[in-house]
Each structure stands twice: as structure tokens, then as C-alpha cells.
C-alpha positions as CSV (number, residue, x, y, z in Angstrom):
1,X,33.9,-66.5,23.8
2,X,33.9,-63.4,21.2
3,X,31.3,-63.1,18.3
4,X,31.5,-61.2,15.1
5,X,28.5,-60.2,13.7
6,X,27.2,-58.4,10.6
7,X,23.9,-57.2,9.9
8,X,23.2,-58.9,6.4
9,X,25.5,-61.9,4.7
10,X,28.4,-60.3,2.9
11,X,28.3,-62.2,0.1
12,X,26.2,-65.9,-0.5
13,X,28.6,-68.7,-1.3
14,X,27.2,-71.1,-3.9
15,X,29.8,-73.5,-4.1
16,X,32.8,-74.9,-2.7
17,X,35.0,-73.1,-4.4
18,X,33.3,-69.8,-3.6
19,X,33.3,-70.4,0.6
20,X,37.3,-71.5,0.3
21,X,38.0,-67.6,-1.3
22,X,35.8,-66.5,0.8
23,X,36.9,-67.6,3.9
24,X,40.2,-67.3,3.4
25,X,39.7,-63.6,2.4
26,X,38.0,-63.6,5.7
27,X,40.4,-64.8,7.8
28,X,43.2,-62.5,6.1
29,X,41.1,-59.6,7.0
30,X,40.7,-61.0,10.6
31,X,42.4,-63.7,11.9
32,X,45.1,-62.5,14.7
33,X,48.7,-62.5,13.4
34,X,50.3,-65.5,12.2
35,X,47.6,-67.6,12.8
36,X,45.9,-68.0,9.3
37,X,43.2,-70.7,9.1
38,X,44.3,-72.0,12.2
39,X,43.0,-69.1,14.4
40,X,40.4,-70.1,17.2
41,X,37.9,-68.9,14.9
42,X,34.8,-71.2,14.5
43,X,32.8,-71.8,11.2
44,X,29.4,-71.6,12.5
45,X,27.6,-72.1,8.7
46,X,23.5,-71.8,8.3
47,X,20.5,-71.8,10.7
48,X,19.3,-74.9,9.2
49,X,17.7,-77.9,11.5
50,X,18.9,-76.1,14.7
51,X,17.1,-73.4,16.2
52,X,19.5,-73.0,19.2
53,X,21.8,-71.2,16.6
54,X,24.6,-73.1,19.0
55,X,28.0,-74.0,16.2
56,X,28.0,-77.5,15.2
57,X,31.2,-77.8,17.7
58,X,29.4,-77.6,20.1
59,X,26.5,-80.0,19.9
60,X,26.3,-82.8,21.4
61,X,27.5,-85.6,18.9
62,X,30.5,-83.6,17.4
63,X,31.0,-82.8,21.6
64,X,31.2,-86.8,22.1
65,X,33.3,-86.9,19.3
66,X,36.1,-84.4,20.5
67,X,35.7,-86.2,23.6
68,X,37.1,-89.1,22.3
69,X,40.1,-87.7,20.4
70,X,43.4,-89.2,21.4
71,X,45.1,-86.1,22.3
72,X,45.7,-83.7,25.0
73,X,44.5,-80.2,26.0
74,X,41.1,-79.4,27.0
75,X,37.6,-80.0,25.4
76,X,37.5,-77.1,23.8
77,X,40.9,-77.7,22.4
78,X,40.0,-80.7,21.2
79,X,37.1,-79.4,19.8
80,X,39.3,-77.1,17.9
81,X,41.0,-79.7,16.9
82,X,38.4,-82.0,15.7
83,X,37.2,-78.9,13.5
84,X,40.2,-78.5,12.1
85,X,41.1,-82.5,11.3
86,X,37.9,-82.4,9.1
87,X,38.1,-79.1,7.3
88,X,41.4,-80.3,5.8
């Protein structure tokens, strides 16, 4: 699994409207070719609640979720997935 880090936020999102440019100006910048929101890029958020820093995908309840997707492909594809279904 690949990380990008930065040394300070880049800019603090206030609302939704804000994160949506944001992020979309994001993954134009560096998403892989033709893949757009739909890369294999994971939304990781804030530190808030969880001090393992581990993505929400990957905790345990959104893990039992994927789990129980109706679909094929591997966990972490249907983590992806899963991500995906509730971001649009």
C-alpha cells in the first residue's frame, strides 16, 4: 500500500462544498490516468476518536461491512467498493 504525505494540511476544508473542489482538484493532480475519482486512492479524513491513525476502510465495522457485499473480487476490492457506494 502507497502513502502520500505532506508536511502541513494544504488547505482546511470547512464545508462540503469546499472538500468536493478540493478533492477533485486533488485527484486531477494525482490520480493515475483515466481513473478520476475512481482511482484506488483512499479518503483517510481526521485523527479524531482513533489513535491507530488506520483509514476508516479498514476498521473493523466498515471491514464486516465490505464483508458482506454481494459482489465479487477480494476484501480489499470490496472495500473499495463499499467506499465508493457511499461517497456517491
Amino acid at each position: 500500500m502507497a502513502y502520500i504525505e505532506t508536511s502541513a494540511p494544504i488547505e482546511t476544508v470547512k464545508n462540503l462544498s469546499d472538500f468536493l473542489r478540493v478533492s477533485g482538484d486533488w485527484h486531477r493532480r494525482n490520480a493515475g490516468e483515466d481513473q478520476g475519482m475512481l482511482s484506488e486512492l483512499w479518503y483517510r479524513g481526521v485523527k479524531t476518536g482513533h489513535p491507530s491513525q488506520s483509514p476508516g476502510v479498514y476498521r473493523s465495522g466498515f471491514t464486516d461491512r465490505a464483508k458482506r457485499l454481494k459482489v465479487t473480487g477480494s476484501l480489499e476490492a470490496k472495500r473499495l467498493r463499499l467506499e465508493r457506494d457511499m461517497l456517491s
